[in-house]
N, C-alpha and C positions, 0 to 999 in steps of 0.2 A: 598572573591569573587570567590574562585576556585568550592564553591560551584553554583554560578549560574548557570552553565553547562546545557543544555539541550537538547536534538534532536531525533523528530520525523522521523524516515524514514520509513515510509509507504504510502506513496503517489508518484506523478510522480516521485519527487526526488531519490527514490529509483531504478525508472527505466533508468533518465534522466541525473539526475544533476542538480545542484543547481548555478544558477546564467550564464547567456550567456558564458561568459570568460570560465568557466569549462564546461558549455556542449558543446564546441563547440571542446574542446580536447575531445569528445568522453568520459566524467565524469573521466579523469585523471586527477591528481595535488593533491596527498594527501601530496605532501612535497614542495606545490607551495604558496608561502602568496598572496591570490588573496582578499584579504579586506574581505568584508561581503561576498563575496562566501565562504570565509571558513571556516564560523561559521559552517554551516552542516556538515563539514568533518573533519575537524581539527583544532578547535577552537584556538589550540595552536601559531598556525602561525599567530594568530593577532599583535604579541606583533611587535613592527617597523615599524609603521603604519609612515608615514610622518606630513598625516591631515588626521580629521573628515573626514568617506566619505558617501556618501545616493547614492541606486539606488531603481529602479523603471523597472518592466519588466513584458514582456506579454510574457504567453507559451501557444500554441494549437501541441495536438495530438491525436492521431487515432490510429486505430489497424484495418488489415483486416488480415482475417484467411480464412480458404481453406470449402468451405461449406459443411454441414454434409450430409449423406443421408438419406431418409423418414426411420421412425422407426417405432416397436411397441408400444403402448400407449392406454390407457383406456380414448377415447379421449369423446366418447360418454357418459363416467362417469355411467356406469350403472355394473360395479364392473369385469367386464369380457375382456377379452381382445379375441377380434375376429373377424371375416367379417364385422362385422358393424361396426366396428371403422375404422374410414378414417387415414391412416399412420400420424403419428406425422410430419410434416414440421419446423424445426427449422434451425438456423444458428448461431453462432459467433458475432451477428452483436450487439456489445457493445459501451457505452456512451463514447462519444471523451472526451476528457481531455482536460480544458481549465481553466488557472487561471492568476492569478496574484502576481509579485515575488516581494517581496521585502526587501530591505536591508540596514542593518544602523552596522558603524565599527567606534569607537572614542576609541582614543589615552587617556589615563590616566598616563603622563611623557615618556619616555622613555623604559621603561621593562613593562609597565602593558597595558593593550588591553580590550575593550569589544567590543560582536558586538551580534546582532540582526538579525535573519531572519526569514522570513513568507510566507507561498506560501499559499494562499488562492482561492478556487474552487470559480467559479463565482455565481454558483447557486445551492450550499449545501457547508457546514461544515461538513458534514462525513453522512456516509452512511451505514448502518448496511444492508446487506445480504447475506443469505445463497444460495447452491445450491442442488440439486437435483442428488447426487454420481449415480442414476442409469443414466443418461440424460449426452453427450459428455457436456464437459466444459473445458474452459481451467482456471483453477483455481485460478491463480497468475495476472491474467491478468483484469477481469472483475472487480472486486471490491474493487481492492488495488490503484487502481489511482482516486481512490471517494473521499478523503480527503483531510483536510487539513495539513500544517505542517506549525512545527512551532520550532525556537531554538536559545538558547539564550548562549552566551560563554565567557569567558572569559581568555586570557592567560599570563602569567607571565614571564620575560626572566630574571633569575638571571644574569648567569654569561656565558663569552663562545660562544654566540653565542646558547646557550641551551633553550629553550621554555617548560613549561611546561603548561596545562590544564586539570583539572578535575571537575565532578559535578556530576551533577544526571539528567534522562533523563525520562518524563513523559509523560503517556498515561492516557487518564479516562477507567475503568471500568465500567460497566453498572450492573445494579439490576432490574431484573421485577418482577414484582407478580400481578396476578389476583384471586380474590376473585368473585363466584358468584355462583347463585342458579339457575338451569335448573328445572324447572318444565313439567311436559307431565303428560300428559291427555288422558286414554284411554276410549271412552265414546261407548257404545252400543245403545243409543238412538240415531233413526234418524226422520228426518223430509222429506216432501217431495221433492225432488228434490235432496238430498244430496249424494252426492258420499264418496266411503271410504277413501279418501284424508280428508272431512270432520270431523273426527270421532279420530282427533290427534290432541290436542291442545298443543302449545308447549310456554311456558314464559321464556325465559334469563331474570334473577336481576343480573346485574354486581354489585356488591357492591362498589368495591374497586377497582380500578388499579395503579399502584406506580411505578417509574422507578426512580432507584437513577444512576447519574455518580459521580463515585468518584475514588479522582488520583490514578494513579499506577505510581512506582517507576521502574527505571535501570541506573546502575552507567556511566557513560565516563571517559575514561583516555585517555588523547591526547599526542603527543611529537613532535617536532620540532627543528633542527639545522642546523642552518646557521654555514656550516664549514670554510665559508672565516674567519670569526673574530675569530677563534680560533686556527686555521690554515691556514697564509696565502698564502702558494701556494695551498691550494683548492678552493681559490674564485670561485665561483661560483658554489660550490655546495651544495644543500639541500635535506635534509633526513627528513622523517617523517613519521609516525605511529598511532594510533588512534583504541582504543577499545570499543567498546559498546556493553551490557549487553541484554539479551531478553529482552521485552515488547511484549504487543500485548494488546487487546481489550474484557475480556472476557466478556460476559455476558450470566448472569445465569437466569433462567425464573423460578417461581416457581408459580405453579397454583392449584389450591384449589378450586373443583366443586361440589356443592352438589346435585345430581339430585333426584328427586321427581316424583317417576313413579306413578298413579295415576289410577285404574280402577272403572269405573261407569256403571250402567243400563244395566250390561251385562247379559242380562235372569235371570238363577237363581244364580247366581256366589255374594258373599258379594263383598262390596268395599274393596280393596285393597290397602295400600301405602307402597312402598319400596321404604326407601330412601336408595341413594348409594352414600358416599362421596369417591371423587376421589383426592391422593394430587399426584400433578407431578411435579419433580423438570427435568428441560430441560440445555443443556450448550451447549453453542456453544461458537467460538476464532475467531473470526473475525479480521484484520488486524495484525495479527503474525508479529513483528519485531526480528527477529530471532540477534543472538547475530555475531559482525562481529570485524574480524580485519581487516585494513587496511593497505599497508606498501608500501611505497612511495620515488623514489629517482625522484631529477631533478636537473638540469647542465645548466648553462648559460653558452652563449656564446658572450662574448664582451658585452651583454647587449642588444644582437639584435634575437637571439634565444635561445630558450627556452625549452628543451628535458625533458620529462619525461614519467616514469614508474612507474606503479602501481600495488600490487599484492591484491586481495583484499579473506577472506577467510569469508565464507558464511557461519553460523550454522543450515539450514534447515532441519538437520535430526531429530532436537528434535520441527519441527512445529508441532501445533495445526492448522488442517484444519476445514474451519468456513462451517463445515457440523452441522445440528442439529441435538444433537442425550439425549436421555432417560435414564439420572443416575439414577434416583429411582425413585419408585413409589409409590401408595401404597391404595388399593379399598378394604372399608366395607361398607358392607350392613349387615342387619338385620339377626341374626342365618343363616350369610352365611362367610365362611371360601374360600378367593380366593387369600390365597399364599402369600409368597414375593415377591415384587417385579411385580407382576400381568400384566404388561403393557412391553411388550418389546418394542425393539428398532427398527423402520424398515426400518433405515438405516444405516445397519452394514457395515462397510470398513476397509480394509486391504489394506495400501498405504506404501511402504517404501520409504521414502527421505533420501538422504546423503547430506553431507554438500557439498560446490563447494569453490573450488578454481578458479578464475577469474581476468586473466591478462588484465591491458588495458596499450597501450602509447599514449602518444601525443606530438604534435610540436607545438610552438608559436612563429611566424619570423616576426619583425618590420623591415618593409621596410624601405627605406631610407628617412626621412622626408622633404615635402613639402616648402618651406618656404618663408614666408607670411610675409607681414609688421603692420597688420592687428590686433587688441586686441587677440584675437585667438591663436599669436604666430604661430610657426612650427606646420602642418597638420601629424600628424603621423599615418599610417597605417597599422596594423595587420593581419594578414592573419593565420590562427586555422587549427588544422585538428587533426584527432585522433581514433585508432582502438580499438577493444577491442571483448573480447568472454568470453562468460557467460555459460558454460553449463548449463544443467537443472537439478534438483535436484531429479528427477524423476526415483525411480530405476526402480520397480516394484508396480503390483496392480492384487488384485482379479480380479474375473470374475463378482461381484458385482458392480464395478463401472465402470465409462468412463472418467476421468479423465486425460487433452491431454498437453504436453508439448513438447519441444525442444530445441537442444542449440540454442543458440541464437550469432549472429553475428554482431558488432555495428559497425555503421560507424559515423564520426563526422565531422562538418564542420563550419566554422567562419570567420567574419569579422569583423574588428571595426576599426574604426575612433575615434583619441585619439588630441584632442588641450588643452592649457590654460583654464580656467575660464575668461571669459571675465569682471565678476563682482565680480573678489577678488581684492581689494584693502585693505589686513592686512597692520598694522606696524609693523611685525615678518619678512615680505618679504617668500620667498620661494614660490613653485610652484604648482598651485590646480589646476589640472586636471579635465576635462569634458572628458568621454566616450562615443560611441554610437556603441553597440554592435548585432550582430545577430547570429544566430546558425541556424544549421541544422542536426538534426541526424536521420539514416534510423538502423531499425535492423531487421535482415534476422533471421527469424526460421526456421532449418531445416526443409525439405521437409521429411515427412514418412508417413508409414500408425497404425492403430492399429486397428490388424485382430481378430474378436470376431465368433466363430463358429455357423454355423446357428441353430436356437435351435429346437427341433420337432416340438413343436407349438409356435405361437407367445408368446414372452414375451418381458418384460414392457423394452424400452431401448436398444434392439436387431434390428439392423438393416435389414431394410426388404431382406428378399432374401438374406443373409448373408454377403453384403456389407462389406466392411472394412472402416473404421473408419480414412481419411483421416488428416491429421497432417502439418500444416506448415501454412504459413504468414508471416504477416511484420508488426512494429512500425514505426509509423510518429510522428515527434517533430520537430517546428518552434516554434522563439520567436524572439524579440528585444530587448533588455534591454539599459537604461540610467542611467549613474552614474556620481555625479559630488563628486570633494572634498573642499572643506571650509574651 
């Protein structure tokens, strides 16, 4: 079972948190057993589960940024960049995040755990795009909260108080290729009325086009210890840890064009045909899950709060940014010699990321409970809260790209109403909980700018009149979540 293991973190999760209870501490608790919230984070922490338990939860979020200013751009598409091109107007103004969370955690005896989680987009399963390194963007942000997630865990507690989980964690890979034959037609007969737009004939045969996804693999190793049961003057304290491997999403395009240049009825000139096969193999990384540790303490208190710290360490200095760009190439034509490699790249980038280091805390305090005569039982009340700071992984970058980040500064908020199961009636006895939780988290990206020199004449991406390149905004996230146990 330690192989069931699995977790995608590329989607809000990776921004957010997984599960109301944890995002409401601001995405701490990697040494907290919150049920199915902690299949994403630390699988390990499953094993001690009391009962089955199922949740069910709605997330929406948003992102506003600081708006760009008009640039240069070939917007008029006539290959020139000049007076008749109207400045490029663009903004930030990216697709909100909205899905749906769900979660399933069942006990197998005593020391063994499994649990299930799923965040699914309401209107796409994933989302392949690139951007444009000459054009501002902010990179991390537009096309990483497009997907789905999904992870499945399982943890083990031999002895101690000690929790152990491990497995494998999967992403699909993509495969493209297009096959097809361009024919053009250059014809020197006319007729009346025809203009020399008329006088290019042009036919695309797509033959073929094929897209395979197929799995990619990265390991998990998790850890968890409950130091009351093996030491008991620590009750109440737990440690935890959690490793995962890269992944990400490549896909590789490889295209194969054979064009058929064609001359006709041109005075005294014979016909002519030149064929030119063109094969192009293109890569792009879209959805980079970069390799992370996580390291985790938390402290009860009496059983009514709940303190924790989380150090979490980020591998983004070895990302693949999901820029497309031109690994080989390769063009013949007839008694014509055109090189290796013949086709560059004309989106070269020089980006440096480092990895980050990333503290959060959080508090969880049960107010004092309600109490009620009522199937319900006693009304218990939670109240969440939780900080956290992310710098950005962002050292440096040519003067080729626009590429905008900042640290970033989280803030977390929660509440949840905790009763009985009104419709458990086991013969085991013991107590199944109904939850009804909310969250709210804001995060601040510094405020800066990034100043690009004005250039002699217009070029593609250069802000008109040598603007600078303003930098900053904010993440919105709301949700509810319901979980009952059986």
């Amino acid at each position: 079972m330690l192989a069931l293991v699995a977790a995608l973190q590329a989607s809000p999760v990776e921004f957010y948190g997984f599960g109301a209870r944890r995002m409401g501490r601001a995405g701490s608790g990697t040494a907290i057993a919150d049920g199915p919230e902690s299949v994403l984070s630390n699988p390990a922490s499953l094993p001690g589960l009391s009962a089955p338990e199922l949740s069910v939860g709605i997330v929406y979020g948003d992102t506003a940024f600081r708006q760009f200013p008009e640039l240069y751009w070939d917007t008029n598409q006539d290959g020139l960049i000049d007076d008749s091109d109207s400045h490029l107007k663009m903004g930030p103004n990216y697709d909100p995040t909205a899905g749906v969370m769900i979660g399933a955690a069942l006990p197998l005896g005593k020391r063994v755990a499994v649990g299930l989680g799923l965040y699914v987009p309401p209107t796409r399963l994933l989302r392949l795009q690139t951007f444009e390194p000459q054009l501002p963007s902010y990179f991390l942000y537009e096309n990483r909260t497009q997907r789905y997630e999904l992870g499945m865990g399982v943890g083990v507690r031999p002895i101690w108080g000690l929790s152990l989980g491990a497995g494998l964690q999967m992403i699909p890979k993509a495969k493209f290729t297009l096959d097809a034959t361009l024919n053009a037609t250059v014809s020197g007969a006319t007729e009346e009325g025809e203009s020399a737009s008329d006088l290019v004939g042009l036919e695309l045969d797509v033959h073929s086009m094929m897209l395979d996804l197929v799995p990619g693999i990265a390991p998990n190793l998790a850890f968890h210890w409950d130091a009351g049961q093996a030491v008991p003057v620590l009750k109440g304290l737990y440690v935890g840890a959690s490793w995962r491997g890269e992944a990400g999403l490549p896909v590789d395009v490889t295209l194969n064009l054979q064009a058929n240049i064609k001359t006709e009825d041109i005075e005294d000139l014979e016909q002519v045909l030149l064929p030119l096969v063109l094969s192009l193999q293109m890569g792009l990384y879209d959805h980079y899950v970069p390799s992370q540790w996580n390291f985790g303490v938390a402290y009860s208190i009496k059983n009514r709060l709940m303190l924790s710290a989380d150090l979490r360490r980020t591998g983004w200095d070895k990302m693949r940014i999901n820029i497309a760009d031109v690994v080989n190439s390769s063009l013949e034509g007839a008694a014509t010699d055109f090189g290796k490699n013949p086709v560059k790249d004309g989106n070269p980038y020089d980006i440096e990321l480092s990895a980050t280091w990333a503290p959060r805390v959080g508090a969880d305090l049960l107010l004092p409970e309600i109490k009620t005569q009522s199937a319900f039982g006693n009304i218990g009340i939670r109240m969440r809260a939780g900080f956290g700071y992310e710098p950005t992984p962002l050292v440096s970058q040519s003067a080729a790209t626009v590429v905008l980040d900042a640290d970033r500064i989280i803030f977390g908020a929660g509440l949840g109403v905790e009763h009985l199961n009104p419709f458990w009636h086991g013969e085991t006895g013991g107590k199944r909980m109904v939850r009804w939780d909310g969250f709210l988290q804001y995060h601040m990206l510094a405020t800066g700018e990034l100043m690009r020199p004005e250039p002699d004449q217009p070029t593609a991406g250069y802000a008109v009149g040598g603007a600078a390149i303003p930098i900053g905004g904010h993440l919105l996230a709301a949700g509810a979540q319901w979980s009952f146990q059986y």
